[in-house]
C-alpha positions, 0 to 999 in steps of 0.5 A: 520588840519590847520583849527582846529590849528588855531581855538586854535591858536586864543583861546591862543591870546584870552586870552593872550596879551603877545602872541598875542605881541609875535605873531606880533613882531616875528611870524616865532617863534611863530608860528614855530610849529604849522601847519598853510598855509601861508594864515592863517598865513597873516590872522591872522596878519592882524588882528587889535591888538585892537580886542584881547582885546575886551572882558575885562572880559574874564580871569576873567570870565575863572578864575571864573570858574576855582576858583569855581574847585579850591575854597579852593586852589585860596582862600588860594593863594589870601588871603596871595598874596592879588593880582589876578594877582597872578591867572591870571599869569595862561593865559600866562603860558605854563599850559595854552597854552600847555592844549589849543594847545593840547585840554587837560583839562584846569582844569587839567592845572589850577591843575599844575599851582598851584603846580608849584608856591608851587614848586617856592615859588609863595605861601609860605602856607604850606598847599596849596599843599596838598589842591590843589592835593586834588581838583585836585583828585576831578577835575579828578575824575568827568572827568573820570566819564564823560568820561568811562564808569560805571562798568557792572553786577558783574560776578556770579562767582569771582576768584583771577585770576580775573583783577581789577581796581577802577571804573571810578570816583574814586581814591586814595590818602595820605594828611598831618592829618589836610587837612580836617580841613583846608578845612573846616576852609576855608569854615568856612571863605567864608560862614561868607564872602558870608554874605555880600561879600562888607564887603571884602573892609572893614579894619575890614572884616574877614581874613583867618587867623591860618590855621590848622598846618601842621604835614607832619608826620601824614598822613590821607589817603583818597579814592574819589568814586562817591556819590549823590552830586558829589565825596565823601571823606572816611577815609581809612586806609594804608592798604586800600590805598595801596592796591586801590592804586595798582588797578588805573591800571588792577591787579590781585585779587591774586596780590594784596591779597598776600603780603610779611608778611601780617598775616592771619587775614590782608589777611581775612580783606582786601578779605572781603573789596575787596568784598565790594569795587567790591559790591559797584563799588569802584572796576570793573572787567577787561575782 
């Protein structure tokens, strides 16, 4: 409906003065996909261009927001671009826009943000890549959390006919060795700035500085589930990954059990943690 295509229309003009320029100087193409009657489009052009910049704070409010999601991937950037321009660029972006006009997650957009300047060379860390998949693994995680609903009772009886799947909440995923390390080396950092956050402006203040080396020929494989204080992080091994990670779609128990070369004590070891992933909720039964 038009009325709702507006409304997101407006968000996007909100927060990007680039658009609303855009809007104003060439409107048949900007608002050449968007189902608007010709009054709404006269409505919203009649608007003084002054009223989109009413609220100076409002990016960075939203950017606040979105760095507290993203905490150890917008620290990383900032701290080798000393801009926050280099943040902000995410408003004006098709990540942005696209998430508004089709009410996806703007979480999600900020993820994919992030990994196309790692692509372009915006940021030349080489650990920020790995970093933002991490958050952005979590970010997902709560979402489908929110959003499905939580495993049922057990069946009494299970038989390797059976579908599964990870369970809302959870995921899997590989990382370079140190990921963990430089996570908690930027923490290390924010706590020692949260001390006194004015010190930031001094010459002297602490800088993030010798991150962990990345070593893209170790990989440390972890598995994301629900636990007390948000999702948790476990070290798994590379047989636990692939075999989570052919359950984020419904797949046979016998499936994912039998594989080509797998010894009889493998086979042993991955049906006893397949019991436990279903026991503890890392896996759900599939009707």
């Amino acid at each position: 409906m038009s009325h709702h295509t507006m409304q997101k229309l407006v968000v996007r003009m909100l927060f990007d003065e680039a658009f609303v320029n855009t809007v104003h100087q060439n409107p048949d193409e900007a608002l050449a996909r968007l189902t608007l009657t010709e009054s709404e489009r006269a409505q919203l052009l009649s608007i003084d261009r002054r009223a989109w910049r009413h609220d100076a704070l409002r990016r960075r409010r939203t950017l606040r927001t979105l760095a507290e999601e993203y905490k150890i991937s917008t620290t990383i950037v900032l701290a080798e671009t000393r801009s926050l321009a280099s943040q902000e660029r995410f408003f004006s972006s098709d990540f942005f826009h696209t998430a508004v006009q089709n009410r996806g997650s703007m979480g999600i957009a900020f993820s994919e943000f992030l990994l196309e300047g790692c692509r372009q060379g915006a940021w030349k860390a080489p650990q920020i890549s790995d970093v933002v998949r991490l958050e952005a693994a979590i970010a997902a995680c709560r979402r489908s959390l929110e959003r499905e609903e939580p495993p049922g009772e057990l069946p009494a009886d299970i038989h390797d006919r059976m579908r599964v799947k990870l369970a809302p909440g959870c995921s899997v995923a590989s990382f370079q060795a140190n990921i963990i390390e430089t996570i908690q080396h930027v923490e290390r950092y924010l706590f020692e700035l949260s001390l006194m956050p004015a010190m930031a402006l001094c010459e002297d203040a602490p800088r993030l500085v010798d991150l962990p080396e990345v070593d893209q020929l170790k990989k440390v494989y972890l598995l994301f589930s629900p636990g007390t204080s948000g999702i948790s992080l476990t070290n798994i091994d590379r047989a636990s990954f692939l075999l989570l990670y052919e359950a984020r779609r419904p797949v046979e128990i016998k499936s994912l059990l039998t594989k080509p070369g797998a010894t009889k004590t493998v086979s042993i070891q991955m049906q006893e943690a397949l019991s436990e992933w279903l026991e503890s909720g890392v896996l759900m039964v599939v009707e």
